[in-house]
Every structure is written in structure tokens, then in C-alpha cells.
mmCIF entry with sequence, helices, sheets and N, C-alpha, C, O atoms, coordinates in Angstrom:
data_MODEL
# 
_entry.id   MODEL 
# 
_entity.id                         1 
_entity.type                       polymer 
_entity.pdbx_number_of_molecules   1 
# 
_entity_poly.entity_id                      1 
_entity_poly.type                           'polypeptide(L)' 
_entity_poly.nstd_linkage                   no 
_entity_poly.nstd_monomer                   no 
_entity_poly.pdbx_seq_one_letter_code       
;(UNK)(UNK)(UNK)(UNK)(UNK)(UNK)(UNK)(UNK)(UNK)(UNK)(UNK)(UNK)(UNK)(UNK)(UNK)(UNK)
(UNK)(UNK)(UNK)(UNK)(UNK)(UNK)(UNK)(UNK)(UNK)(UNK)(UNK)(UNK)(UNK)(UNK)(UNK)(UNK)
(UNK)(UNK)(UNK)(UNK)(UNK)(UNK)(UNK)(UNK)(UNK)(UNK)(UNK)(UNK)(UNK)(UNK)(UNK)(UNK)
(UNK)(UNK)(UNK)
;
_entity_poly.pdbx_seq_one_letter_code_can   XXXXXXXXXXXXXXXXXXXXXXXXXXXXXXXXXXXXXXXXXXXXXXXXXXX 
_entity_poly.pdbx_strand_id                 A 
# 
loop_
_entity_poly_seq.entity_id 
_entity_poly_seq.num 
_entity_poly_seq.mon_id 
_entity_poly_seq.hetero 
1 1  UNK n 
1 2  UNK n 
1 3  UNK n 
1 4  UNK n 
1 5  UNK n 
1 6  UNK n 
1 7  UNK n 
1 8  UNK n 
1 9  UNK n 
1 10 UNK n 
1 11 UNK n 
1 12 UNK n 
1 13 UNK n 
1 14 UNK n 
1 15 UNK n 
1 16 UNK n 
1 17 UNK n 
1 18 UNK n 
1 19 UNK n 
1 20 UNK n 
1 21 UNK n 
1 22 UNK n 
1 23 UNK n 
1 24 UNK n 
1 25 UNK n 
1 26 UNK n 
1 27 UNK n 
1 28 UNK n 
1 29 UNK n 
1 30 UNK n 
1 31 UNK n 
1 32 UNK n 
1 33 UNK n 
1 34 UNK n 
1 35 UNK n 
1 36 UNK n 
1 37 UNK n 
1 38 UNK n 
1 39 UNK n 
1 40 UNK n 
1 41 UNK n 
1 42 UNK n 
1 43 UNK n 
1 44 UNK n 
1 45 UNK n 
1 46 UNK n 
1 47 UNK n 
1 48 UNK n 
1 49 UNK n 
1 50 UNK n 
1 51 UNK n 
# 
_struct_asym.id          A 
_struct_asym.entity_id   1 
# 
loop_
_struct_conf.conf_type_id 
_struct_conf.id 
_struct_conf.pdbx_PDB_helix_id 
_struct_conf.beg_label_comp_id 
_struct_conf.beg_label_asym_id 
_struct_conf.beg_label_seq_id 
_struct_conf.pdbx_beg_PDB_ins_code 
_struct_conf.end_label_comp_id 
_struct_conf.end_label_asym_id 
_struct_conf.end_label_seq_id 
_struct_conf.pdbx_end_PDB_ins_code 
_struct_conf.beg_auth_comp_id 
_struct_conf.beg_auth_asym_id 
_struct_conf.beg_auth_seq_id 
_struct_conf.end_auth_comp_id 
_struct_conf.end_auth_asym_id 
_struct_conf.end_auth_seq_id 
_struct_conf.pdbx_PDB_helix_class 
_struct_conf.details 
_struct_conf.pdbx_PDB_helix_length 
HELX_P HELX_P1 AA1 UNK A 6  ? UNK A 11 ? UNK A 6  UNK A 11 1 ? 6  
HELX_P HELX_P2 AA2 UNK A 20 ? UNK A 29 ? UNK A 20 UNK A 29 1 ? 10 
HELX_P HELX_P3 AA3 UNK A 36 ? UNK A 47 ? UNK A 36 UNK A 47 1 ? 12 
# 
_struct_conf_type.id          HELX_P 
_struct_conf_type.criteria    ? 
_struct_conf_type.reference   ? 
# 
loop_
_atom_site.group_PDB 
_atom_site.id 
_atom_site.type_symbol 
_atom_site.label_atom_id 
_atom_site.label_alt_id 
_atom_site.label_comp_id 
_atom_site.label_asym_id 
_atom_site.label_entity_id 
_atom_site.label_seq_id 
_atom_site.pdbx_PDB_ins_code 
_atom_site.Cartn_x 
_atom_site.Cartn_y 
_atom_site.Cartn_z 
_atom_site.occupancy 
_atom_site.B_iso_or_equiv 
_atom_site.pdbx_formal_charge 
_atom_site.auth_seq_id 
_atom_site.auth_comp_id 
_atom_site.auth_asym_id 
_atom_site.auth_atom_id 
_atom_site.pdbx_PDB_model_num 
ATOM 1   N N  . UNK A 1 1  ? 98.551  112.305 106.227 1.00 0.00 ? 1  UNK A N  1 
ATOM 2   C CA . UNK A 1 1  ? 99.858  112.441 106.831 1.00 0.00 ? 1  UNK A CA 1 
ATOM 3   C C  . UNK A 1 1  ? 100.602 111.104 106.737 1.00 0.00 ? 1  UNK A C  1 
ATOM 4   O O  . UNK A 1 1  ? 99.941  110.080 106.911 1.00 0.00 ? 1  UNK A O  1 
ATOM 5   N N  . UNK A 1 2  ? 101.589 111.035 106.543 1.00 0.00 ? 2  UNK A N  1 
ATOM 6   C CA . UNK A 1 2  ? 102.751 109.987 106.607 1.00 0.00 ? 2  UNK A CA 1 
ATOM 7   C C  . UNK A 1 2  ? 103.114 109.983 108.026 1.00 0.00 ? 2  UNK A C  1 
ATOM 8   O O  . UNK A 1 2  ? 103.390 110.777 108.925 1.00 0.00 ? 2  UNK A O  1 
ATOM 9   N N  . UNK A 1 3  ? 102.935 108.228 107.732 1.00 0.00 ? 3  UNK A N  1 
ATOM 10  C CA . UNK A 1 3  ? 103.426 107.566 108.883 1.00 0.00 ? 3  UNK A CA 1 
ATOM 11  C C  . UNK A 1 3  ? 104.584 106.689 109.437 1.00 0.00 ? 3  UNK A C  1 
ATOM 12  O O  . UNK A 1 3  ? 104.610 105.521 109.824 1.00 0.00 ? 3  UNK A O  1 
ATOM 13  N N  . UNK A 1 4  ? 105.830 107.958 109.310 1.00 0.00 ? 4  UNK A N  1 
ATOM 14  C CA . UNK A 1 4  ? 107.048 107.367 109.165 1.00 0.00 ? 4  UNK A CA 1 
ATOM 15  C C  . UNK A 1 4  ? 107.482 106.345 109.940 1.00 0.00 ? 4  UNK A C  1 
ATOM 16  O O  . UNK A 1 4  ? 108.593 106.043 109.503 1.00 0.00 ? 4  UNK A O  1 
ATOM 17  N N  . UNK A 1 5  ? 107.195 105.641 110.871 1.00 0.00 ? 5  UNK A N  1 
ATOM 18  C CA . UNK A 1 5  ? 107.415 104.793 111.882 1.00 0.00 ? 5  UNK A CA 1 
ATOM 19  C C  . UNK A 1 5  ? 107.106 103.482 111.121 1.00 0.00 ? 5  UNK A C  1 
ATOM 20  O O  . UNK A 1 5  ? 107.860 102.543 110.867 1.00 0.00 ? 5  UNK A O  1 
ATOM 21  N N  . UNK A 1 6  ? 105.475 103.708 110.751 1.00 0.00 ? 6  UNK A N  1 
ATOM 22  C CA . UNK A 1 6  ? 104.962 102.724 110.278 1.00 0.00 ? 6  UNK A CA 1 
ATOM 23  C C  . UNK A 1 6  ? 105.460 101.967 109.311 1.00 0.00 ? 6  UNK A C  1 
ATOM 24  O O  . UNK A 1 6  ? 105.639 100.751 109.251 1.00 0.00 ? 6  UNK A O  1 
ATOM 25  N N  . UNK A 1 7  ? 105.694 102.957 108.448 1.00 0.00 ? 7  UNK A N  1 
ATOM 26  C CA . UNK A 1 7  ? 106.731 102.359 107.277 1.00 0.00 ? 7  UNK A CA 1 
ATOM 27  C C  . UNK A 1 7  ? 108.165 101.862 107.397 1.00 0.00 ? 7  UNK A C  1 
ATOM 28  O O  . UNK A 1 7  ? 108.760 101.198 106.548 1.00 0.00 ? 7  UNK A O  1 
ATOM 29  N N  . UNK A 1 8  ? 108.726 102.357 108.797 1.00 0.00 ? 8  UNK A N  1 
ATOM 30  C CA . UNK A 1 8  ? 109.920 101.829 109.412 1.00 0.00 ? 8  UNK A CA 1 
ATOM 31  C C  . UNK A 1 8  ? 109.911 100.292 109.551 1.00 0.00 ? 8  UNK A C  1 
ATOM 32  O O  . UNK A 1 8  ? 110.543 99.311  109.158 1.00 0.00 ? 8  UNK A O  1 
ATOM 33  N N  . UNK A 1 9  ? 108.748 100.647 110.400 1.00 0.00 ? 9  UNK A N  1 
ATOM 34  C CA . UNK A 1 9  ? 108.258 99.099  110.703 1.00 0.00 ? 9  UNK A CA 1 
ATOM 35  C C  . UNK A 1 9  ? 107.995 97.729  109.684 1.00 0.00 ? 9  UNK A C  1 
ATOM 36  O O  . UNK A 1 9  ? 108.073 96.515  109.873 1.00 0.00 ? 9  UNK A O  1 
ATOM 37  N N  . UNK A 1 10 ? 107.636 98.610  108.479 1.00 0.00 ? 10 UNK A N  1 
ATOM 38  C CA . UNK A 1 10 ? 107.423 97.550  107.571 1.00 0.00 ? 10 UNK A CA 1 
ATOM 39  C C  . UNK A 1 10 ? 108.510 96.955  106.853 1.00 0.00 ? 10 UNK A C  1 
ATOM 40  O O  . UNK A 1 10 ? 108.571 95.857  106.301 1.00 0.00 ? 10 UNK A O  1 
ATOM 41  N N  . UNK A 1 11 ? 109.610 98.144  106.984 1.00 0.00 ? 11 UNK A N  1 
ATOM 42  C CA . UNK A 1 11 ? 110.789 97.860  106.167 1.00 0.00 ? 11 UNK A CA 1 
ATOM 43  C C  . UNK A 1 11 ? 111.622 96.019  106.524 1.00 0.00 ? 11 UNK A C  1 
ATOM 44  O O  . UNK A 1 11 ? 112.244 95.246  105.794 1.00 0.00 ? 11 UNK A O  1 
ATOM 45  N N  . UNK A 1 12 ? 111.115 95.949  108.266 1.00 0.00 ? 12 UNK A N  1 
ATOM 46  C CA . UNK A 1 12 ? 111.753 94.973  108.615 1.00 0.00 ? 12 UNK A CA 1 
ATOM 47  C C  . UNK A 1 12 ? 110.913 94.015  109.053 1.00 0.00 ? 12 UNK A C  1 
ATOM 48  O O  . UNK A 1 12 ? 111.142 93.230  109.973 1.00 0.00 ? 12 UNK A O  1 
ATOM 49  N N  . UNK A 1 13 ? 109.449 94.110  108.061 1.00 0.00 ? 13 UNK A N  1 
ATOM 50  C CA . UNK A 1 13 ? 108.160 92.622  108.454 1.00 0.00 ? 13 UNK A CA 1 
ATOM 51  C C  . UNK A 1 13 ? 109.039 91.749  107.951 1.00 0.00 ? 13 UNK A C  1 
ATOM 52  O O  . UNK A 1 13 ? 110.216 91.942  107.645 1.00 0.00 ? 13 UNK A O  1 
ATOM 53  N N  . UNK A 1 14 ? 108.204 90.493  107.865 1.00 0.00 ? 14 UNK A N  1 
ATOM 54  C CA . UNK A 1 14 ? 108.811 89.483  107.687 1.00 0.00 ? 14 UNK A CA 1 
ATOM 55  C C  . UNK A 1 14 ? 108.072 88.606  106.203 1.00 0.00 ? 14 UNK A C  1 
ATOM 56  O O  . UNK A 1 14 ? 108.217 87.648  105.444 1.00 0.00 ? 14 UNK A O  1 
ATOM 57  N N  . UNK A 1 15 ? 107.422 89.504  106.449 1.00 0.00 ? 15 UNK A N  1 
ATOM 58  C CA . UNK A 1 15 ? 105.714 89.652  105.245 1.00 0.00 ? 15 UNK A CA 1 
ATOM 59  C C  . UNK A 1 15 ? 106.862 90.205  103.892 1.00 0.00 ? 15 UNK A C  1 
ATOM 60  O O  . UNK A 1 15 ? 107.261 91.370  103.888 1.00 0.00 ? 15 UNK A O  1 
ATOM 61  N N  . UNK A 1 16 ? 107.160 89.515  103.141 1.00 0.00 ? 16 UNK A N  1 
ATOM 62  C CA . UNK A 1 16 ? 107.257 90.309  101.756 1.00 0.00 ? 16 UNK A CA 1 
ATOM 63  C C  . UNK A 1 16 ? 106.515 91.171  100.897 1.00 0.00 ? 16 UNK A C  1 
ATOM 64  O O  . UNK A 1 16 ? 107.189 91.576  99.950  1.00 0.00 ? 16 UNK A O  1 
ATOM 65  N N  . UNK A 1 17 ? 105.067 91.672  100.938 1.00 0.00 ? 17 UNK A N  1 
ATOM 66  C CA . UNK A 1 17 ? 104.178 91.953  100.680 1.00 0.00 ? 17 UNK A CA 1 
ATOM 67  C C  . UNK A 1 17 ? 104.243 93.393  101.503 1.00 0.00 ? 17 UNK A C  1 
ATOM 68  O O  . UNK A 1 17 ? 104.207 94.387  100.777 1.00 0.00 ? 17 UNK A O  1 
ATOM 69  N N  . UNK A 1 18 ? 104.333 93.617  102.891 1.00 0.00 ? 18 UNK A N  1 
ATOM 70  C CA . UNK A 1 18 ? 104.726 94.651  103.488 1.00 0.00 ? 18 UNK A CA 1 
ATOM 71  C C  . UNK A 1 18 ? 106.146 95.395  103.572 1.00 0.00 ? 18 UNK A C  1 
ATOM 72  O O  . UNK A 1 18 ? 106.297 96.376  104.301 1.00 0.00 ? 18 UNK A O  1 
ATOM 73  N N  . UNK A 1 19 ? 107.145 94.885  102.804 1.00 0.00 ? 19 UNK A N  1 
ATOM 74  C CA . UNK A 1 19 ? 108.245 95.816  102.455 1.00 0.00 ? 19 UNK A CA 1 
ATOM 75  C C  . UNK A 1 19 ? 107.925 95.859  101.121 1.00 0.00 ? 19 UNK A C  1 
ATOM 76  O O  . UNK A 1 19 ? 108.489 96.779  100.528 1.00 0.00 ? 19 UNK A O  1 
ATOM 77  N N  . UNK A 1 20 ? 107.115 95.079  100.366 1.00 0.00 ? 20 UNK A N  1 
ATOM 78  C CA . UNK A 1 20 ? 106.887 95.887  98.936  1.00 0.00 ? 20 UNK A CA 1 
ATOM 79  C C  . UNK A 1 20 ? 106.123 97.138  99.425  1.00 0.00 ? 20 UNK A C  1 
ATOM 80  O O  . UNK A 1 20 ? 106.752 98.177  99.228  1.00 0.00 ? 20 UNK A O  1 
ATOM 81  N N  . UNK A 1 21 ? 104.878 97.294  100.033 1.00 0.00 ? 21 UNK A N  1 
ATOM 82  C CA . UNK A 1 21 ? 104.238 98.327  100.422 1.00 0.00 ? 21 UNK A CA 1 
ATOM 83  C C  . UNK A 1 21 ? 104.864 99.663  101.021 1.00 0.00 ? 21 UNK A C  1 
ATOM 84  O O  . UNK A 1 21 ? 104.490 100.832 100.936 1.00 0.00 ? 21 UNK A O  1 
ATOM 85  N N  . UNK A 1 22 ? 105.942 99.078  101.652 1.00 0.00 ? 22 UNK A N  1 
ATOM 86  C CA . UNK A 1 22 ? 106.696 100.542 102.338 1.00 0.00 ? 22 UNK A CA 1 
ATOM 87  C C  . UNK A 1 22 ? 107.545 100.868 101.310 1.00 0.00 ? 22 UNK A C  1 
ATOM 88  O O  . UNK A 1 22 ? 107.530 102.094 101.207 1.00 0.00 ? 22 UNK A O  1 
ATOM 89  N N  . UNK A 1 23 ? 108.437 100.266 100.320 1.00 0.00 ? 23 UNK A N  1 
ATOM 90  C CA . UNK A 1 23 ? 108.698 100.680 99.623  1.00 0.00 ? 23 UNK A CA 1 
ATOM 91  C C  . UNK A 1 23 ? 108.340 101.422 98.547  1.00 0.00 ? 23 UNK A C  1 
ATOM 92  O O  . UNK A 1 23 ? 109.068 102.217 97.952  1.00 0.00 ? 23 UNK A O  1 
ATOM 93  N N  . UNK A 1 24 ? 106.873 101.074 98.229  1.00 0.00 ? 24 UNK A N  1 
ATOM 94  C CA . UNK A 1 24 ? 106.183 101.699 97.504  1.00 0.00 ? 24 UNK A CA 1 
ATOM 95  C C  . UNK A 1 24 ? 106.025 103.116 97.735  1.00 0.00 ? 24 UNK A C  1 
ATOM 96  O O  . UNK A 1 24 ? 106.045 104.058 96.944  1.00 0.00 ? 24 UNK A O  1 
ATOM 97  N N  . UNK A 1 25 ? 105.813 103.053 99.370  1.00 0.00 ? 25 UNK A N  1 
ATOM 98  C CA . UNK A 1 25 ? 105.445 104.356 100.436 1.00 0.00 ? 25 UNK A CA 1 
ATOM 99  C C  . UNK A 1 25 ? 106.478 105.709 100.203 1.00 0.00 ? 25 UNK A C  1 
ATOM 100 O O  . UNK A 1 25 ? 106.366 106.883 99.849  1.00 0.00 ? 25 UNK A O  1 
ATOM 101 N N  . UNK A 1 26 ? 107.747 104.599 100.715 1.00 0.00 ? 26 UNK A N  1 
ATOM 102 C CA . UNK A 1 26 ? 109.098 105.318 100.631 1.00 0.00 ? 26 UNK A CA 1 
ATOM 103 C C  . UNK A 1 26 ? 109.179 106.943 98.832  1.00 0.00 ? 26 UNK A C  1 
ATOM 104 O O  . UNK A 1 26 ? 109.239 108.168 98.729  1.00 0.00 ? 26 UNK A O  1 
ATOM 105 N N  . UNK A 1 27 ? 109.120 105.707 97.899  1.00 0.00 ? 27 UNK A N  1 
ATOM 106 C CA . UNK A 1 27 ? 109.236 106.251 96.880  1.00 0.00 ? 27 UNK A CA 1 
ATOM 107 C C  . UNK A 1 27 ? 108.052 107.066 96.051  1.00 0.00 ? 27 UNK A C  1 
ATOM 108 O O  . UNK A 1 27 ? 107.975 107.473 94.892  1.00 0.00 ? 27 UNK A O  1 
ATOM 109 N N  . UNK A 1 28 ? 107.271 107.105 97.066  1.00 0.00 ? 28 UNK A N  1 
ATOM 110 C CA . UNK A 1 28 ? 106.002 107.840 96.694  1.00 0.00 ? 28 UNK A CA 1 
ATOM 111 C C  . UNK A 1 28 ? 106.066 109.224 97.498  1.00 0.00 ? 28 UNK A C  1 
ATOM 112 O O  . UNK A 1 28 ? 105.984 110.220 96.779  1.00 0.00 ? 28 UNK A O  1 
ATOM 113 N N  . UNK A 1 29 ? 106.196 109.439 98.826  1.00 0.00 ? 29 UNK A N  1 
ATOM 114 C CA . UNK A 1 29 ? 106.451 110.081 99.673  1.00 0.00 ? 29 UNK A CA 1 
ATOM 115 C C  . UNK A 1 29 ? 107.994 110.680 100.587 1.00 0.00 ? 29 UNK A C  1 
ATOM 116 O O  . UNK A 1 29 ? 108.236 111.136 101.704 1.00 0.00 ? 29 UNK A O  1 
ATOM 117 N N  . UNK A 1 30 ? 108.950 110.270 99.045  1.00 0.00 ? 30 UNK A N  1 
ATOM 118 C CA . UNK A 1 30 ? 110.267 110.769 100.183 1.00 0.00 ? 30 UNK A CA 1 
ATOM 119 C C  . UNK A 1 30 ? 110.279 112.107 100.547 1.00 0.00 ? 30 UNK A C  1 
ATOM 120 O O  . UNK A 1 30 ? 110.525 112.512 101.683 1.00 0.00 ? 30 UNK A O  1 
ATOM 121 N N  . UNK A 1 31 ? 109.934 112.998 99.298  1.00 0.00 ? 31 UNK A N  1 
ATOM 122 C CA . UNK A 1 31 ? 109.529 114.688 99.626  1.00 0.00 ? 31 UNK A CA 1 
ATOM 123 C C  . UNK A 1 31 ? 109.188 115.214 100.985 1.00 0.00 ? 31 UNK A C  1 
ATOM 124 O O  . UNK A 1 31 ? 109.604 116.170 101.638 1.00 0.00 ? 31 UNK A O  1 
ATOM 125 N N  . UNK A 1 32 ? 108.345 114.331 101.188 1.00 0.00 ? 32 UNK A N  1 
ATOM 126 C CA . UNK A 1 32 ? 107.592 114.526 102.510 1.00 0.00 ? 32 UNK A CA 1 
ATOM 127 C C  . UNK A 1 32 ? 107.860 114.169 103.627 1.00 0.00 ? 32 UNK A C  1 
ATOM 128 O O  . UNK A 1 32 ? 107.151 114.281 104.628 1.00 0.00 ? 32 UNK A O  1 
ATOM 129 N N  . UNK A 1 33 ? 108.977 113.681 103.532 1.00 0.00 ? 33 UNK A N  1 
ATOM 130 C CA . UNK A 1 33 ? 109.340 112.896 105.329 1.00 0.00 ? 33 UNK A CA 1 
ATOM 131 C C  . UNK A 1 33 ? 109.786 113.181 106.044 1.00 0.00 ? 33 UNK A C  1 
ATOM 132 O O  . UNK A 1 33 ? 109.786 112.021 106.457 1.00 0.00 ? 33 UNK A O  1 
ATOM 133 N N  . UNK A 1 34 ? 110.357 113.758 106.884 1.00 0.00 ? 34 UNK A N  1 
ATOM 134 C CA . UNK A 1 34 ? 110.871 114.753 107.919 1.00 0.00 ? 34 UNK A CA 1 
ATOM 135 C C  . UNK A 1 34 ? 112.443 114.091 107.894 1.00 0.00 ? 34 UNK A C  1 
ATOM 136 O O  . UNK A 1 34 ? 113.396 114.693 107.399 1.00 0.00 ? 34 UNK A O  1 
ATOM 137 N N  . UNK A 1 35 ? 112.542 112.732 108.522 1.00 0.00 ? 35 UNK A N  1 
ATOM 138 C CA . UNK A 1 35 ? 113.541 111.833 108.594 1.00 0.00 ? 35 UNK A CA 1 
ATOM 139 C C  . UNK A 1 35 ? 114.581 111.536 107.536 1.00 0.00 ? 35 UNK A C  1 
ATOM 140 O O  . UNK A 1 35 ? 115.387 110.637 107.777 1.00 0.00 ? 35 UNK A O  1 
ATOM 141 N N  . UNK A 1 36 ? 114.646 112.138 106.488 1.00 0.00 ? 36 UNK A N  1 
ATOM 142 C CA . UNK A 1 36 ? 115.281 111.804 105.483 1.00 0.00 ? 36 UNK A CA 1 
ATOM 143 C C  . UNK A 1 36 ? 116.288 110.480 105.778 1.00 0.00 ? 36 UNK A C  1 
ATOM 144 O O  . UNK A 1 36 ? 116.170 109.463 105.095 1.00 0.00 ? 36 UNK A O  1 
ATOM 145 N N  . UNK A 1 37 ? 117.457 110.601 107.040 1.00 0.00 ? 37 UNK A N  1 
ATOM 146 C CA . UNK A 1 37 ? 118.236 109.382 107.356 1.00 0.00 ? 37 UNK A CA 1 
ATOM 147 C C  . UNK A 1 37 ? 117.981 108.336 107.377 1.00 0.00 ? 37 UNK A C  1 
ATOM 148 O O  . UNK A 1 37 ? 118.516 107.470 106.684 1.00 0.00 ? 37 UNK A O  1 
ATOM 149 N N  . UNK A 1 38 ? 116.866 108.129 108.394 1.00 0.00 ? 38 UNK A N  1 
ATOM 150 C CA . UNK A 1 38 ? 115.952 107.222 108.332 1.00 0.00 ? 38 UNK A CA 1 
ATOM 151 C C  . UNK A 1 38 ? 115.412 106.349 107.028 1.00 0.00 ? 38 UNK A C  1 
ATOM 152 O O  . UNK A 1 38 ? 115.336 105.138 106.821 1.00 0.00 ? 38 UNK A O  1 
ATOM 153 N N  . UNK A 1 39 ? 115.166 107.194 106.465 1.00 0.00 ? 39 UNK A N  1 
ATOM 154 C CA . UNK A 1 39 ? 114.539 106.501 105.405 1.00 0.00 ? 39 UNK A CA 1 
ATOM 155 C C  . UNK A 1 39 ? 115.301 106.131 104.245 1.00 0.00 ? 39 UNK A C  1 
ATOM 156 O O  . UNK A 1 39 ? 114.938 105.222 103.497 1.00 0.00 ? 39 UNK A O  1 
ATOM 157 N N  . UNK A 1 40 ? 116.437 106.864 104.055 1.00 0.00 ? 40 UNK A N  1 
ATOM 158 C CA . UNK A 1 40 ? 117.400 106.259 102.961 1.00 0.00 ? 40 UNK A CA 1 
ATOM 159 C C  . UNK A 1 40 ? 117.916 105.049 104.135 1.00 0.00 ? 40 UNK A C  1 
ATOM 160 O O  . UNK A 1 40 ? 118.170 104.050 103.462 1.00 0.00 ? 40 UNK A O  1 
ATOM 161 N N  . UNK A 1 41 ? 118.112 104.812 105.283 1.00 0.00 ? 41 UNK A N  1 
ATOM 162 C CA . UNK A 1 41 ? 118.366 103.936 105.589 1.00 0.00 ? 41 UNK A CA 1 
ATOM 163 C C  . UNK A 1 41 ? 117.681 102.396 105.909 1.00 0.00 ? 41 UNK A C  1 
ATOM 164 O O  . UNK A 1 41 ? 118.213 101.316 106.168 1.00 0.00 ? 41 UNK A O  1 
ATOM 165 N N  . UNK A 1 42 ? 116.413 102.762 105.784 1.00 0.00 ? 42 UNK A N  1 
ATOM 166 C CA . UNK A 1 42 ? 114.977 102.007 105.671 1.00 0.00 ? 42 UNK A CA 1 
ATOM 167 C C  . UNK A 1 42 ? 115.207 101.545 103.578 1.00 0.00 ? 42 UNK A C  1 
ATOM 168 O O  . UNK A 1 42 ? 115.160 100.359 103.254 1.00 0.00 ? 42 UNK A O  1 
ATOM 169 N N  . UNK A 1 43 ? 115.308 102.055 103.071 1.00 0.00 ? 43 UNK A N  1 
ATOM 170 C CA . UNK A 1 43 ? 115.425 102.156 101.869 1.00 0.00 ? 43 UNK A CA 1 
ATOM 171 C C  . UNK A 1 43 ? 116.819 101.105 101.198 1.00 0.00 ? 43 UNK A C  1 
ATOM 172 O O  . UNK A 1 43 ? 116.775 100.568 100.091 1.00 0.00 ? 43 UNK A O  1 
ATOM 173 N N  . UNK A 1 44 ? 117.625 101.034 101.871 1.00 0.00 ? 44 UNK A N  1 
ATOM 174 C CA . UNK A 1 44 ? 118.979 100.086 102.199 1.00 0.00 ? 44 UNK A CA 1 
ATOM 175 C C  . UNK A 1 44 ? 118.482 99.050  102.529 1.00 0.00 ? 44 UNK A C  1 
ATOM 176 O O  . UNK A 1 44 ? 118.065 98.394  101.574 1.00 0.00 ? 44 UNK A O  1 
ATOM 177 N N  . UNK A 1 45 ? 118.392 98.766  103.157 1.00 0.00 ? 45 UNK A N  1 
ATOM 178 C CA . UNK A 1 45 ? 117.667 97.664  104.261 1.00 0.00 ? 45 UNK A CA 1 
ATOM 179 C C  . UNK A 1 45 ? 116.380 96.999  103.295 1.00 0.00 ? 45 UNK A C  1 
ATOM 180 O O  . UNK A 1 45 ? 116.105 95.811  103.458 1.00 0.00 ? 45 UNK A O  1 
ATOM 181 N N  . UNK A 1 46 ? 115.628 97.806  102.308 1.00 0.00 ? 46 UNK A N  1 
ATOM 182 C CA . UNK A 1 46 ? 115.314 96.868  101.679 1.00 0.00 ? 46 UNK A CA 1 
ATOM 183 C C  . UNK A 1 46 ? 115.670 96.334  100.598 1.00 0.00 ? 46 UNK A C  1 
ATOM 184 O O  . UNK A 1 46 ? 115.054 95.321  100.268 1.00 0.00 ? 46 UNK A O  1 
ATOM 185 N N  . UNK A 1 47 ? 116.537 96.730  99.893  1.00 0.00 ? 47 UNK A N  1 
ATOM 186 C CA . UNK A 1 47 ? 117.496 96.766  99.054  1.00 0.00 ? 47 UNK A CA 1 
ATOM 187 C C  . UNK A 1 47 ? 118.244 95.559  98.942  1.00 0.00 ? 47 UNK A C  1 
ATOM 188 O O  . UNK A 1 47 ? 118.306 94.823  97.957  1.00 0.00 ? 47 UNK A O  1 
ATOM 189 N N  . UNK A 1 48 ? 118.909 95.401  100.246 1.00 0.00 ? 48 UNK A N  1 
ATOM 190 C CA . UNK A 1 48 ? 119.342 94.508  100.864 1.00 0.00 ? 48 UNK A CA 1 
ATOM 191 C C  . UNK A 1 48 ? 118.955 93.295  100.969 1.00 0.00 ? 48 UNK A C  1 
ATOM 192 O O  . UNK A 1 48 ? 119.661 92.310  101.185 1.00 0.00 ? 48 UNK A O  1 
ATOM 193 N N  . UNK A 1 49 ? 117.186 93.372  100.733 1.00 0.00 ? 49 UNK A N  1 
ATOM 194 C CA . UNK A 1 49 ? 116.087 92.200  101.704 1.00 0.00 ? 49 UNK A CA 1 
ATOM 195 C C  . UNK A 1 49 ? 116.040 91.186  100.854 1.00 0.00 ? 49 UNK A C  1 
ATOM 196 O O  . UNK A 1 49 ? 116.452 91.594  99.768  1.00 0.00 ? 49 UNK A O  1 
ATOM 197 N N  . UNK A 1 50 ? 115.779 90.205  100.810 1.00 0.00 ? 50 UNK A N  1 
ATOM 198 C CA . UNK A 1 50 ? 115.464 89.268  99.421  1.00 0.00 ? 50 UNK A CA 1 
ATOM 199 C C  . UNK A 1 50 ? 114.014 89.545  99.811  1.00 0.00 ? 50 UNK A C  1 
ATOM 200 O O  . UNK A 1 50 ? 113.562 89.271  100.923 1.00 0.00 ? 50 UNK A O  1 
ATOM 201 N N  . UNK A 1 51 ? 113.416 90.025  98.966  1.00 0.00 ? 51 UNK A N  1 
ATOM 202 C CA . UNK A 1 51 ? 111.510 89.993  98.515  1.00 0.00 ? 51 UNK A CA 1 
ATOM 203 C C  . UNK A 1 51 ? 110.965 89.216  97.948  1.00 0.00 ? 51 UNK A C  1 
ATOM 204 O O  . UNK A 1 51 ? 109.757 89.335  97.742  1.00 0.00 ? 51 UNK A O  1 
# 
């Protein structure tokens, strides 16, 4: 099961290494996410991030 929070959470570590990972998450699992808003907006936000 996906752990949409979790990956919320990662979107805004501070760890570059953990928004590569949620991003990874994101684009592996968008099919599946209940939140769709959320996550294109999690998805922005890293976009946004310098990594």
C-alpha cells in the first residue's frame, strides 16, 4: 500500500536524497493515489526544489 503522507513528507525533507525518493514514488505510483491534488501539488513543490 502507498503511503501518501509519507511521501508528502518527503516532498519537503531537507535531505535531497528523500525528494529524489518521493519523486521516484510519485511517478511510479500516481495511478494509485487517492489524493491526486495533493500530489500534483507535492510534485510542484519538487519541481520547484533545487535537488
Amino acid at each position: 500500500m502507498i503511503d501518501q503522507e509519507e511521501i508528502h513528507c518527503q516532498c519537503f525533507s531537507e535531505d535531497p536524497e528523500e525528494r529524489i525518493k518521493a519523486l521516484n514514488q510519485l511517478n511510479q505510483n500516481f495511478s494509485h493515489i487517492s489524493k491526486k491534488q495533493q500530489a500534483w501539488n507535492d510534485l510542484i513543490e519538487l519541481a520547484n526544489s533545487e535537488v
